[in-house]
C-alpha positions in Angstrom: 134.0 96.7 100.0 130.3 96.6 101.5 127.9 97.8 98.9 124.6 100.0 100.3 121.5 101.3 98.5 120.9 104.9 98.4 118.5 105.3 100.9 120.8 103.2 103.4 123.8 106.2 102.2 121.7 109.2 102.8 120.4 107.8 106.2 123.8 106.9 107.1 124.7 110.7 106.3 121.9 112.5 108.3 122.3 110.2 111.4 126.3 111.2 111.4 125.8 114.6 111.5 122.6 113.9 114.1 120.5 115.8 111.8 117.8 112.9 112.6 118.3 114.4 116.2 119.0 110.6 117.9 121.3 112.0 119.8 120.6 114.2 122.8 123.2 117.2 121.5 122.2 120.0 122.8 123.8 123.8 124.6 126.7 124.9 124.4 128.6 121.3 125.3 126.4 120.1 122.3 127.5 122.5 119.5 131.4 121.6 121.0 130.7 118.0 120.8 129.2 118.6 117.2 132.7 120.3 116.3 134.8 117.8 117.2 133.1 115.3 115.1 132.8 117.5 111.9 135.8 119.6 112.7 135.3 122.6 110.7 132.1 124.5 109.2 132.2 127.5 106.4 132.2 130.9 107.6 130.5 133.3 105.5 129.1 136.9 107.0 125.9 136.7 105.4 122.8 137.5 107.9 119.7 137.2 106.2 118.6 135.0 108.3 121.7 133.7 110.5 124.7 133.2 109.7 126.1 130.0 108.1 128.0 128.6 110.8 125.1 129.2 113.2 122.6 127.6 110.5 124.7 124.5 110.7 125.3 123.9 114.3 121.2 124.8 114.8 120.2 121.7 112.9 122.3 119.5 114.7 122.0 120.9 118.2 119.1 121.1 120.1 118.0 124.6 121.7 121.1 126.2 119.9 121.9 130.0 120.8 124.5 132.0 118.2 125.8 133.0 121.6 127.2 129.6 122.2 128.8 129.9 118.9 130.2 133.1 119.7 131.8 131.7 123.2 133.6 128.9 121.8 134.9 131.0 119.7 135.8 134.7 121.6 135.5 134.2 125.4 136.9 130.3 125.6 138.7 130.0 122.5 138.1 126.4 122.1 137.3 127.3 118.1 139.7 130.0 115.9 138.8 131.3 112.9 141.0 130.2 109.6 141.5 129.2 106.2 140.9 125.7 106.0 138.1 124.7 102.9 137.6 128.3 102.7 137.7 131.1 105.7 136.1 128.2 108.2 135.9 128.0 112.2 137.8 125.4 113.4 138.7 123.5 117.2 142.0 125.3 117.6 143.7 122.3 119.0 143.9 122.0 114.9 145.9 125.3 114.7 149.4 124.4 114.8 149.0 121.5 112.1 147.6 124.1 109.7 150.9 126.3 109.8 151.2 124.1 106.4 148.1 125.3 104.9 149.0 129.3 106.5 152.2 128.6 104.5 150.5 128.0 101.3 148.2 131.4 101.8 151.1 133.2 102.8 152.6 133.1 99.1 149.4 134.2 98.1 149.3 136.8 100.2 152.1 138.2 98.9 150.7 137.5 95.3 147.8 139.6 96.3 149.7 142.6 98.1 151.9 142.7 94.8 149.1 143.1 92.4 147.7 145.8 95.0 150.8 147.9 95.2 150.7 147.2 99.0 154.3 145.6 99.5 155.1 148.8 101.3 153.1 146.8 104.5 157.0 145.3 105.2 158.2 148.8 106.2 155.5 149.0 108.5 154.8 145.6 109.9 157.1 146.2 113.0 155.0 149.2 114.2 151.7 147.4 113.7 153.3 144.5 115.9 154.0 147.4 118.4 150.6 148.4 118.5 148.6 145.4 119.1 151.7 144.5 121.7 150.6 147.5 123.5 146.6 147.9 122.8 145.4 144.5 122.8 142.9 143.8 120.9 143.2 146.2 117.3 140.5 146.1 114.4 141.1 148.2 111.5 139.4 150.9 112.9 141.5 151.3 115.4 145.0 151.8 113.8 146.0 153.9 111.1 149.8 153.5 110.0 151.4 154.1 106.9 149.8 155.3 103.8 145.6 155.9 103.6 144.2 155.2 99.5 140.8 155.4 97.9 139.9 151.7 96.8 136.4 149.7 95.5 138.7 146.9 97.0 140.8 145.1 99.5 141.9 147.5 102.2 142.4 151.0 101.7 144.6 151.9 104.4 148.1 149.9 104.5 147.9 149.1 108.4 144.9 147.5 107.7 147.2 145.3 104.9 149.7 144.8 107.4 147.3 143.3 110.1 145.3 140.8 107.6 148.8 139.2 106.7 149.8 139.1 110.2 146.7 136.8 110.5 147.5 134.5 107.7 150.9 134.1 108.5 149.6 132.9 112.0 151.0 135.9 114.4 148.2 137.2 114.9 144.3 135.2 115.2 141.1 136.8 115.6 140.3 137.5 119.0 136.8 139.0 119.0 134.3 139.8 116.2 131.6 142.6 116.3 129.4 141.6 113.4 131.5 141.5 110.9 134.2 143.6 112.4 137.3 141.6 113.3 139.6 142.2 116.4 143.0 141.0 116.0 145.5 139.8 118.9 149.0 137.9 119.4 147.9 134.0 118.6 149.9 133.3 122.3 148.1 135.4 123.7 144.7 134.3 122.2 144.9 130.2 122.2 146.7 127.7 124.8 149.9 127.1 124.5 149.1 123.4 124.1 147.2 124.7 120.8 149.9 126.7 119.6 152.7 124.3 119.9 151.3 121.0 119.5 152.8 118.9 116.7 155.5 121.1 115.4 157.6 118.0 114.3 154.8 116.9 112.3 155.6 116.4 108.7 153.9 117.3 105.2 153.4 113.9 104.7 151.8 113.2 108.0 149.8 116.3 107.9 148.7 115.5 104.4 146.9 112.2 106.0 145.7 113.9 108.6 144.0 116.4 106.4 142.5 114.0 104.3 141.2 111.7 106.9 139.6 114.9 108.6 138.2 116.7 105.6 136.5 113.2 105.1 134.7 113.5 108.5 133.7 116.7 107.7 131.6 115.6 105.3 131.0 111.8 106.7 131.9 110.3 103.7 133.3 111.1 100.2 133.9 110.2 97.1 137.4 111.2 95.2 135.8 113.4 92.7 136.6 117.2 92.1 134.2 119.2 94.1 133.3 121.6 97.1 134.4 118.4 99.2 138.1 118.7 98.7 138.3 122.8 97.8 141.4 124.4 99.7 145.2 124.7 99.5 146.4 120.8 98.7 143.0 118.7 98.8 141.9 120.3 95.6 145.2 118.5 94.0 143.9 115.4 92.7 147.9 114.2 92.1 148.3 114.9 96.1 144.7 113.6 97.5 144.8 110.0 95.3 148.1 108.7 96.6 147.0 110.0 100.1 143.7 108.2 99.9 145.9 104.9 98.8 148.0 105.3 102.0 144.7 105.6 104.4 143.6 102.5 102.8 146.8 101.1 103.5 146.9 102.0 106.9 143.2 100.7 107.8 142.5 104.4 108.9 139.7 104.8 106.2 137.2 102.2 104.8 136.0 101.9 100.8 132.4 101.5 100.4 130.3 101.5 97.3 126.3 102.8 96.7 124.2 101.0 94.0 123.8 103.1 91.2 127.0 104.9 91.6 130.1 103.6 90.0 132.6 106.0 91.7 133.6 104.5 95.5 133.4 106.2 98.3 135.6 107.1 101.0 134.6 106.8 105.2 136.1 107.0 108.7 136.5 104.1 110.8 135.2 106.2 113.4 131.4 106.9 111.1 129.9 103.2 112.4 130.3 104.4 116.4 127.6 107.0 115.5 125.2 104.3 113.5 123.9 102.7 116.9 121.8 105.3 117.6 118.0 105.5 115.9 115.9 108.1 115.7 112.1 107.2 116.6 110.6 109.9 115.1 110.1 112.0 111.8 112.2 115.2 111.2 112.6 117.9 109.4 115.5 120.5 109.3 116.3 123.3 107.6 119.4 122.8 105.7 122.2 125.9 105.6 123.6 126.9 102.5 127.1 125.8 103.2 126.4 122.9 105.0 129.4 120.5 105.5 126.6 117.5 104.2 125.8 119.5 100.8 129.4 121.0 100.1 129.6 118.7 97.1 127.1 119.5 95.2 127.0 116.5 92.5 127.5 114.1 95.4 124.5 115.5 97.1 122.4 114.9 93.7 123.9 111.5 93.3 122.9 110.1 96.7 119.6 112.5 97.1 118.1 113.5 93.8 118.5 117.4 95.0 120.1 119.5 93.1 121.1 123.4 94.9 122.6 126.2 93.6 123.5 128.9 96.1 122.2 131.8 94.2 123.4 134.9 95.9 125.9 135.6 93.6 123.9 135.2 91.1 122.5 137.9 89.1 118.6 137.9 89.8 117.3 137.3 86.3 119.3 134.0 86.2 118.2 133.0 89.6 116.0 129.6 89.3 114.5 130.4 92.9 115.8 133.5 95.1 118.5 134.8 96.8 119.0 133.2 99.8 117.2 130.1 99.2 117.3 127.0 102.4 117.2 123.5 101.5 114.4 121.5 103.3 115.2 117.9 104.6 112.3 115.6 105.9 113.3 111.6 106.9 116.7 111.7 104.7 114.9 113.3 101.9 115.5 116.7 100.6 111.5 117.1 100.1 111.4 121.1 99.7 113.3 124.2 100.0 112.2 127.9 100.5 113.4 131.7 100.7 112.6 133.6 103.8 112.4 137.9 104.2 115.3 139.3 105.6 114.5 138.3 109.8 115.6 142.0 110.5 113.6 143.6 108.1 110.5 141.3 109.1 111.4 141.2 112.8 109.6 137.6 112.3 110.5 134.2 110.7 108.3 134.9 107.4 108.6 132.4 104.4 108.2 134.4 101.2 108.5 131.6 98.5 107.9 127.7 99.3 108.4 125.4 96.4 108.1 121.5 97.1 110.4 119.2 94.8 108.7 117.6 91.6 107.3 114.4 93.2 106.6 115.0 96.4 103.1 114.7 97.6 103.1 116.0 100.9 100.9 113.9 103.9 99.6 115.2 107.3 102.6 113.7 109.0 105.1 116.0 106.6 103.5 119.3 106.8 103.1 118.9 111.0 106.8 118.3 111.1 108.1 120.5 109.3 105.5 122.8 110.6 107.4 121.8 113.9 110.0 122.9 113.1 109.3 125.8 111.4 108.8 126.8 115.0 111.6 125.8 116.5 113.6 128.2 114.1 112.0 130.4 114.8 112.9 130.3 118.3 116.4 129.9 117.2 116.1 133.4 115.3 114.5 134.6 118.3 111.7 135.9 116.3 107.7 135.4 115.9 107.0 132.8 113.7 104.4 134.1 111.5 101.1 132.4 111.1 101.0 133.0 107.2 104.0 130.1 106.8 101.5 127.7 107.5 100.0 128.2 104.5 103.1 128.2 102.3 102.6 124.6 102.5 99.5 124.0 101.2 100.2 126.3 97.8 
């Protein structure tokens, strides 16, 4: 088992997920390449600034749009939207292997409809299917069948029930998305068939190492620890991830490799060292999203970085340690800052409200002028003025 120091973990990290920008990843092709290597990134419909799937893909992908983003996804269909850590985008040639974690959401589904008084969705699920077979593309919006209730939550009209558990069970996949506004269609008629109906012979068992071996790249590396790492249907199940973990070993499919300081092992692709020949040959900074595939385990990120983050939008505001919607900063494989922005469409400008620099860090020219860069390359990304006052943010 090879044995690295921190620093030589954390660069290892940031140089897989080319957040050191060695790689020339860039367009559309870029964020596609970027999802094949990490396979899956959180969606959450948050907009303060961008969303969090467009946050992730914008640090790792040079001159990234949201509209490439939005054409993998609803004009090319190369990406679906599913339940995979949480609701996630994924490449859809992973769809028909996750019919066994649809499965798994399906009974809770039913849990859900139950405790809703909604099971009267099965009286009604064949005229729904009718509908979308005849208008295409159907958001909730457009269809109104069966009975219409006043509710603080989940769905208040029972057609609207019908069509989100259509989706989990698979039938139908989201076909278009206006904001937040979701347009359902028939999966066949959505994906390739190729997507649709590769690997239906594939096992649990085979799945299950699958699963594990990809949730690993999705991350780079990790360690078998209960966390944001392995959240979702079966990975969360330390009785089902160990053994799994065992067989990968066993199969030379993963490699075990330890970090000084840190007694628990951790777990990496064979494919991670193909990306470790390239170097980056100049300082960078990058503005780290909230859900970030690199930070979803939070006590892995303060074992190998020091930084510890606490998404805080759920939290109420007079237990909030910083502010809402708060982005971690990375400079050279160091979380060196982090800061909270105004809302972009509010501001109609990339404006940092708060900037607070983490104990210990005694910022030099060569620090602020890059992240100074790329303050202004986000702002590009958002599409917005960059305002002049953020320059002085970093010398409070």
């Amino acid at each position: 088992m090879k044995l690295y120091t921190r620093e030589e973990a954390r660069h290892m990290l940031c140089r897989y997920h080319n957040l050191d920008g060695a790689e020339a990843i860039s367009g559309q092709a870029g964020a596609e390449k970027i999802m094949r290597r990490i396979h899956s990134i959180q969606y959450d419909p948050l907009q303060v600034l961008a969303r969090n799937a467009d946050l992730v893909l914008q640090a790792r992908v040079r001159d990234y749009k949201a509209s490439y983003l939005y054409n993998l996804l609803y004009k090319e269909h190369k990406l679906v939207d599913g339940f995979d850590k949480e609701m996630c985008i994924y490449n859809a040639g992973d769809f028909a292997r996750f019919r066994f974690v649809r499965n798994e959401y399906h009974s809770h589904v039913l849990a859900t409809l139950e405790h809703r008084n909604q099971m009267g969705i099965f009286e009604i699920l064949d005229d729904v299917r009718n509908f979308v077979k005849e208008h295409g593309r159907t958001g909730t919006k457009d269809i109104s069948i069966g009975e219409v209730r006043e509710s603080r939550w989940g769905h208040k009209k029972l057609s609207s029930a019908a069509l989100d558990y259509l989706f989990h069970k698979g039938e139908l996949c989201v076909a278009d998305k206006r904001g937040t506004q979701k347009y359902f269609d028939f999966t066949e008629r959505v994906l390739d068939d190729t997507d649709v109906q590769c690997d239906q012979n594939m096992t649990l068992e085979s799945f299950l190492e699958w699963y594990v071996e990809r949730r690993i790249e999705s991350v780079g590396f990790l360690w078998n620890k209960q966390g944001g790492g392995w959240l979702g249907r079966f990975l969360c199940e330390n009785e089902t991830r160990t053994p799994i973990l065992q067989t990968l070993l066993a199969k030379n499919k993963i490699n075990k490799m330890q970090v000084e300081g840190i007694s628990e092992s951790f777990y990496i692709s064979k494919n991670f060292q193909e990306y470790m020949k390239y170097q980056a040959s100049n300082s960078y900074a990058r503005f780290i999203a909230p859900l970030d595939n690199m930070i979803w385990d939070r006590k892995m990120l303060e074992a190998l970085f020091g930084f510890t983050y606490s998404w805080e939008v759920y939290t109420p505001v007079a237990k909030r340690k910083f502010g809402y919607y708060v982005l971690p900063v990375l400079y050279n494989d160091q979380f060196v800052a982090r800061f909270e922005a105004e809302p972009v469409r509010a501001a109609e400008s990339f404006v940092i409200r708060n900037w607070w620099w983490e104990p210990g860090i005694r910022p030099d020219d060569d620090m602020k002028e890059t992240i100074l860069n790329e303050m202004a390359c986000f702002a590009e990304f958002l599409q917005v003025r960059n305002s002049p006052e953020n320059i002085t943010k970093l010398e409070a």
